[in-house]
C-alpha positions in Angstrom: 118.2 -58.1 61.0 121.8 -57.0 61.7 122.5 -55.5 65.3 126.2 -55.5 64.6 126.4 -53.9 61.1 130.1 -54.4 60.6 130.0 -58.0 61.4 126.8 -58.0 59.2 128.8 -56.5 56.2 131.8 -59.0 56.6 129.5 -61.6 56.3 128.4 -60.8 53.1 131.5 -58.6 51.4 129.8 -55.6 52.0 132.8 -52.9 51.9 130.3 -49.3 52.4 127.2 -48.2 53.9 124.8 -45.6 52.5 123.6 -44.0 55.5 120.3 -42.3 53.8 117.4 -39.9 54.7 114.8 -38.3 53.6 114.5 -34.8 53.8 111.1 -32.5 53.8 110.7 -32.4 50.1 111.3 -36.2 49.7 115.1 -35.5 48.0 116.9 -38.9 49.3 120.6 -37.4 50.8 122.9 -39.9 51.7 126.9 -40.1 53.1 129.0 -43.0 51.6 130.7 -44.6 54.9 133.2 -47.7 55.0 132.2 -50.6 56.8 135.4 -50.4 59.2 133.2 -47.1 60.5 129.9 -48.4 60.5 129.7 -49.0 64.0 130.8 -45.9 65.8 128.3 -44.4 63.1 125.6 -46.4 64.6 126.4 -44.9 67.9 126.5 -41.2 67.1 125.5 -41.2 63.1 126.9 -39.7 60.1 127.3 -35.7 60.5 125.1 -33.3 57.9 124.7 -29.9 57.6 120.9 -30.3 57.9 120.8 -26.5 55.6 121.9 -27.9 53.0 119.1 -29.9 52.4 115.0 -29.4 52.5 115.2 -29.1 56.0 114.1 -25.8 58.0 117.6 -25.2 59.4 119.9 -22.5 59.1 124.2 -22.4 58.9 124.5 -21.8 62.7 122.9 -25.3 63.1 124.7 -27.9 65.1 125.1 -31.1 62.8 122.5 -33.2 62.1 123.5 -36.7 62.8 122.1 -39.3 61.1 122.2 -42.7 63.0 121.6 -45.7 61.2 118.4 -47.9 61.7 120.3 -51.6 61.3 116.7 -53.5 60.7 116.2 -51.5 57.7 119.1 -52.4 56.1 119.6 -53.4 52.4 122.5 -54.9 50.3 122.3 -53.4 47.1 121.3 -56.7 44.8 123.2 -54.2 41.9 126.2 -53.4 43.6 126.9 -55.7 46.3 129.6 -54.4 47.8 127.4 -51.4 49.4 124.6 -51.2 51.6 121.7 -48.8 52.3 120.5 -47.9 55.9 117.8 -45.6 56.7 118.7 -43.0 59.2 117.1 -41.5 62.3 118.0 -37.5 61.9 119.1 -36.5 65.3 120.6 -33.3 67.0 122.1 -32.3 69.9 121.4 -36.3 70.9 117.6 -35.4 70.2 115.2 -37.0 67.5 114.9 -34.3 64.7 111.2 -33.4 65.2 110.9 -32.4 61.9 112.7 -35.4 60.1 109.9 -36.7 58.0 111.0 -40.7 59.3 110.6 -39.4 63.0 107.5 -37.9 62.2 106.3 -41.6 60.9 107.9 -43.6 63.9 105.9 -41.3 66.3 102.9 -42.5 64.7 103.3 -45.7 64.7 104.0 -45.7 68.5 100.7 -43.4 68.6 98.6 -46.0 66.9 100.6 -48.8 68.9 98.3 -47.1 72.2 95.6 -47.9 70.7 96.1 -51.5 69.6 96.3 -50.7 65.9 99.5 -52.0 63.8 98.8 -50.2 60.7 99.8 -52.4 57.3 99.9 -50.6 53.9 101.1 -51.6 50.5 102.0 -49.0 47.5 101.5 -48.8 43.8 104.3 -46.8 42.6 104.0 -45.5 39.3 106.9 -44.1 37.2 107.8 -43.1 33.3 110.7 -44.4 31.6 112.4 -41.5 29.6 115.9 -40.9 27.9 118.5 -39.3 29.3 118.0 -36.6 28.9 114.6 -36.5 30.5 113.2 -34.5 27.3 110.6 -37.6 26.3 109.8 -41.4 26.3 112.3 -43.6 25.9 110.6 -46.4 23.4 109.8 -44.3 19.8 107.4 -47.4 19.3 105.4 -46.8 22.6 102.4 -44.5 20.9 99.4 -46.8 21.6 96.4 -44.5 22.1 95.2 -47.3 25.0 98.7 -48.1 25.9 97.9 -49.8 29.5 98.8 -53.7 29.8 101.0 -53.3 26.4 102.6 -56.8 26.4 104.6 -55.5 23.1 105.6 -52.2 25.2 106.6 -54.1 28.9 108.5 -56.4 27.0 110.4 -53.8 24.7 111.6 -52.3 28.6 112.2 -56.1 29.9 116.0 -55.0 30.7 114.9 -52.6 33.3 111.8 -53.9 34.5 113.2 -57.7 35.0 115.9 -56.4 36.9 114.1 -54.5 39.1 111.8 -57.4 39.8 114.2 -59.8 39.7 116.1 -57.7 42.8 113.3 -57.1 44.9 112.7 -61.0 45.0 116.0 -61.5 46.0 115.3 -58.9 48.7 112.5 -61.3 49.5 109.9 -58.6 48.8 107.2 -61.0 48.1 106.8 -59.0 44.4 104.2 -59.9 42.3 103.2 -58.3 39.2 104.3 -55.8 36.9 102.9 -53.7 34.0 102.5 -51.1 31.2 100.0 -48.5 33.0 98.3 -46.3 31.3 100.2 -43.1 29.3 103.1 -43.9 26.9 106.5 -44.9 28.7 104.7 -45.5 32.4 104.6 -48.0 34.2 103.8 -50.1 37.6 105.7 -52.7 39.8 103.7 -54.2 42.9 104.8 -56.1 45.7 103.4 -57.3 49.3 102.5 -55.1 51.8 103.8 -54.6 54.8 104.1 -52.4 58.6 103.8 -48.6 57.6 107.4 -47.8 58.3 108.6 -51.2 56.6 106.7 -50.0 53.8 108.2 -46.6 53.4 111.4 -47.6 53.8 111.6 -50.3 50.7 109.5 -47.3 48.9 112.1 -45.2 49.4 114.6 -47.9 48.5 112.4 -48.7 45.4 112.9 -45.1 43.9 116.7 -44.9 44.6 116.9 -48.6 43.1 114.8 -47.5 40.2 116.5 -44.8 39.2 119.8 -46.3 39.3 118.7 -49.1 37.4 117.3 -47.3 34.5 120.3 -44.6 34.3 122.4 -47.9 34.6 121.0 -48.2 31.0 120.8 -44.9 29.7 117.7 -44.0 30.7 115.8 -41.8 32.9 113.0 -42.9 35.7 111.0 -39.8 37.0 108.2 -40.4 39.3 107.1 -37.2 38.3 103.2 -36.8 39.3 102.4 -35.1 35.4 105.2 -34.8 33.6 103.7 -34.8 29.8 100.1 -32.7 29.1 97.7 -34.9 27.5 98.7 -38.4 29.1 97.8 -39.8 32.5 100.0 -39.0 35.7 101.7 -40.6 38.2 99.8 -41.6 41.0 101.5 -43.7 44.2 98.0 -45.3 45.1 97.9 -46.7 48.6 95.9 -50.2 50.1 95.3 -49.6 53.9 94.7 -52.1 56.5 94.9 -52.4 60.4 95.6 -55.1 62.6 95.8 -56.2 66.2 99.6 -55.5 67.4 100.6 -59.3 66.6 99.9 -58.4 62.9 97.6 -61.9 63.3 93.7 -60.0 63.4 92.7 -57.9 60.6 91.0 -54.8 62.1 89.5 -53.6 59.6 87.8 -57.1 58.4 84.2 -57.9 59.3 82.2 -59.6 56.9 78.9 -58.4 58.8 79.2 -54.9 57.5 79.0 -52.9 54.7 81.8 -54.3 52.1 83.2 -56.0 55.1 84.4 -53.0 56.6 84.3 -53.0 60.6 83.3 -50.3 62.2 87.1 -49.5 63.3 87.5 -49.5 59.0 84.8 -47.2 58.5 85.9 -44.8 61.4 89.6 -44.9 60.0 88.2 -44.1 56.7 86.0 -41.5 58.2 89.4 -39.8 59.2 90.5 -39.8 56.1 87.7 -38.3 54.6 87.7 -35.9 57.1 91.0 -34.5 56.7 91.2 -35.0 52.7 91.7 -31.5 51.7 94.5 -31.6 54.1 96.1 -34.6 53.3 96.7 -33.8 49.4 99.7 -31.1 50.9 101.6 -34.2 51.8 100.0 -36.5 49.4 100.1 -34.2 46.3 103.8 -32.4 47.2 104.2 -30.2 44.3 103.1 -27.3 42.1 102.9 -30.3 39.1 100.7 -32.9 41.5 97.7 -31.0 40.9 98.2 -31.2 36.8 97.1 -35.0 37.4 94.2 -34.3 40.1 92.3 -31.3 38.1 93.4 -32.8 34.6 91.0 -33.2 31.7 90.4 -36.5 30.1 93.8 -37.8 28.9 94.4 -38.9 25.7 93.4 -43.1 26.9 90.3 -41.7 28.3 90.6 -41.4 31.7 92.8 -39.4 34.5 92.6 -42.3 36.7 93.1 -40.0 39.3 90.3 -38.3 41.9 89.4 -34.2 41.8 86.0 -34.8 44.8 86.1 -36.0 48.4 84.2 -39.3 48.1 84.5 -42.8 48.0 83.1 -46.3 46.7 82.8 -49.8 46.4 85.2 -51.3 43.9 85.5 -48.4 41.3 88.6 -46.7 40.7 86.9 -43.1 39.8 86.3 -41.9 43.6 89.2 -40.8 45.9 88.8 -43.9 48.1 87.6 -47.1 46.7 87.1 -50.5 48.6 87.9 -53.4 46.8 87.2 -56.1 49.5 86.5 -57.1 52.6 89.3 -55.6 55.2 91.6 -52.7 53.4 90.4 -49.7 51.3 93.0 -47.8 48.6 93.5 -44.4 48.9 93.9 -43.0 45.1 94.5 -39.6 46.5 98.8 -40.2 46.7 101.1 -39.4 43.5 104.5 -40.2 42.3 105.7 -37.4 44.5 104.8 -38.0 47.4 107.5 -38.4 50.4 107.6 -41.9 51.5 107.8 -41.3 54.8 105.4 -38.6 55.2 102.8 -40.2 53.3 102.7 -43.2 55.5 102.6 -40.5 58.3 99.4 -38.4 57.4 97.8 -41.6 56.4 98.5 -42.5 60.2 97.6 -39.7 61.6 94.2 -38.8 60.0 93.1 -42.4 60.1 94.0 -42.9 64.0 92.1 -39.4 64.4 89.6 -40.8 62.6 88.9 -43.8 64.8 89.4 -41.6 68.5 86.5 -39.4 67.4 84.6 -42.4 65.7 84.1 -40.6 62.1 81.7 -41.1 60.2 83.5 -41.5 56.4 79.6 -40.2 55.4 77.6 -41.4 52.0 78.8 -44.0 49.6 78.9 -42.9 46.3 78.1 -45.9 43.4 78.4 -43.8 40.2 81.3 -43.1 37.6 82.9 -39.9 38.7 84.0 -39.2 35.6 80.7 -39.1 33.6 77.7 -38.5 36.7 80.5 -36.5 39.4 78.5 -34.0 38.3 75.9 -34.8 40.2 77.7 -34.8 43.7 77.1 -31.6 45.3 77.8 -32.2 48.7 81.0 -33.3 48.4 84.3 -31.0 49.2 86.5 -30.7 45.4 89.9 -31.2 46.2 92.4 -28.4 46.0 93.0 -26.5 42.8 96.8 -26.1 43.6 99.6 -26.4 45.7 98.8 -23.3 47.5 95.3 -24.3 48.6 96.3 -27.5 49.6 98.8 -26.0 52.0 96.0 -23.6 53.2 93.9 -26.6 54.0 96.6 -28.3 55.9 97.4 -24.9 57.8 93.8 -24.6 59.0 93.5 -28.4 59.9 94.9 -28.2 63.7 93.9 -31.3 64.5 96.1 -33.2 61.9 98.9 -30.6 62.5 99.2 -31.4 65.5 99.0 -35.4 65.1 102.0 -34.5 63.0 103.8 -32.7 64.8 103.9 -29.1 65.5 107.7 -28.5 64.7 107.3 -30.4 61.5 104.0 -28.6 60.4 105.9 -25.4 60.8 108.7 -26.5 59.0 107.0 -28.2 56.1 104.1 -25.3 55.7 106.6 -22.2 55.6 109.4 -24.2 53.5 106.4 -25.3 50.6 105.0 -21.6 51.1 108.5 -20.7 49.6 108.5 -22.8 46.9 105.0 -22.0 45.7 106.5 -18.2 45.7 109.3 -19.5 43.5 106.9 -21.0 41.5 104.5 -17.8 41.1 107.5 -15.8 40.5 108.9 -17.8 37.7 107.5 -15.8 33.7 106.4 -19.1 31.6 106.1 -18.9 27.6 102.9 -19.1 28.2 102.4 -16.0 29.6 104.3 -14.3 26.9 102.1 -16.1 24.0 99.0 -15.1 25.6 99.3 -11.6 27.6 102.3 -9.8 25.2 100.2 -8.2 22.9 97.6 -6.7 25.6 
């Protein structure tokens, strides 16, 4: 990857840079910089008043720079005249603690200790609306069992060939595409990869999503619940670890139980562990927990967990393993931050394997029919607000985080979910006015 950006952008006609990152509440925030500047920003970054975003600053704030990571940089295959470059958030020529990238890159050096190179791939899910956000975009999308609709993918071919026609090109290694499961949704897949090269093209996916389908007046939200009665969004992740030449699957041992090694099982054991906790980062918003507590949708099934347990290869549990080597964590949603869910993966898995946890009894039943019947099992959280309770109490995974960005991210979601509880709904009115 480029070292000298400028000469990089010559080379291939590239006339500005989008020097891009990602704040607390995953809002992507970017400044639009010629390529004649490019390289004195790589030396002291783009300047941002770091208040003005989801960051826990205030006005008297010095600026937050923004330097530009070269290896993560991407032409836009839609606009080729501009790039995108993930940013490290400094100040004061100090890594922004809190900066939800900075918070990933620390883990990844943390794991790097202990031999692990973590790999993960994502399933990002979206909806395809119109404009104006207010529904689904295809009238004729209104299948009952809508997943795998070849009528409905190909009906949305414009967008969704684009999009996978531009992440080949970005040599992506993509590989499938489909219709999921409520009207207007739908999935695109492609290889895994490192943690922080993963969250990077996941952050680059949504931007290049949503510019794709507004490029034909349409809407993409990755909105975890955004219609009652239909499945959500959910941003599943597939976890392996490797020896630090990325050539020895860790996790892979054909010996043990659903060839898991015992490394797998303790990283999973983290990740039980510190479930609860992990749905404030992996379930971000008020809305996440209208997909994890939902009643049967409309196709059937939520497709998404609401119990701390986990499986063989059955996609009702919270964890499932579908082969030898990597587990998926179903836990994740739409809205998750790209960075920060890579991170808390991280850090409860590599907590996980220092205290050797045990990921505790494997559950073979359907969840959604016999979860019944599992009563020593933690429930997930009910809300937003519980979830950030769980993750306040968890010191151990605060503190594998980051204490600065704990801090930050606890009191910053505390005062949204006091928004959110301030806020009078219709609801309210139809059911309490006449009292």
């Amino acid at each position: 990857m480029p070292k000298d950006l400028a000469k990089w952008a010559k080379e291939r006609g590239v006339k500005y840079f989008m020097i891009s990152y990602t704040d607390l509440f995953g809002s992507q925030r970017a400044k639009l910089v010629p390529t004649q500047a490019i390289n004195d920003m790589a030396v002291d970054g783009a300047g941002f008043a770091g208040f003005a975003t989801w960051l826990d600053l205030t006005p008297a704030h010095p600026d937050m720079m923004a330097v530009p990571d070269a290896d993560s940089a991407i032409q836009l295959p839609w606009k080729p005249e501009v790039a995108w470059v993930a940013a490290r958030a400094t100040m004061e020529n100090q890594l922004l603690a809190q900066a939800p990238r900075n918070v990933l890159e620390n883990l990844v050096a943390e794991a790097a200790k202990e031999g692990l190179r973590v790999k993960t791939g994502v399933e990002p899910e979206f909806f395809i609306l119109n404009r104006e956000g207010t529904g689904v975009a295809d009238d004729l999308d209104t299948a009952e069992k809508p997943c795998y609709d070849q009528q409905a993918i190909m009906r949305r071919y414009d967008v969704i060939a684009e999009i996978c026609d531009y992440m080949l090109e970005l040599g992506w290694e993509a590989y499938q595409n489909d219709h999921e499961d409520a009207t207007g949704q739908f999935e695109m897949n492609w290889k895994y990869d490192d943690v922080l090269q993963t969250a990077d093209k996941h952050s680059f996916f949504k931007f290049m999503t949503r510019s794709i389908a507004e490029k034909h007046g349409l809407r993409a939200t990755f909105m975890p619940k955004p219609f009652k009665g239909l499945t959500g969004s959910g941003c599943h992740a597939h976890i392996s670890v490797w020896s630090l030449d990325g050539k020895t699957n860790a996790f892979a041992d054909n010996t043990k139980e659903l060839g898991l090694s015992d490394q797998g099982r303790h990283f999973l054991g983290g990740i039980m562990k510190h479930a609860s906790a992990l749905a404030a980062i992996c379930n971000p918003t008020v809305n996440s927990y209208k997909r994890i507590n939902a009643p049967r949708t409309s196709s059937g099934a939520t497709w998404a967990p609401n119990t701390v347990t986990w499986t063989g290869n059955n996609r009702t549990h919270m964890v499932r393993v579908p082969g030898p080597g990597r587990f998926e964590l179903r836990l994740p949603d739409g809205a998750a931050n790209p960075y920060l869910m890579q991170a808390v993966i991280l850090a409860a898995g590599l907590d996980g394997v220092r205290s050797k946890a045990d990921p505790g009894r494997r559950w073979d039943i359907d969840m959604y029919q016999e979860g019944h019947t599992v009563t020593d099992a933690p429930k997930l959280p009910l809300n937003l607000l519980d979830a950030l309770r769980d993750y306040d109490k968890d010191e151990t995974l605060k503190a594998m985080m980051g204490d600065e960005f704990s801090r930050a991210y606890i009191k910053l979601k505390m005062r949204e979910w006091n928004s959110y509880v301030s806020h009078f709904s219709p609801w309210e009115t139809a059911n309490t006015l006449d009292i």
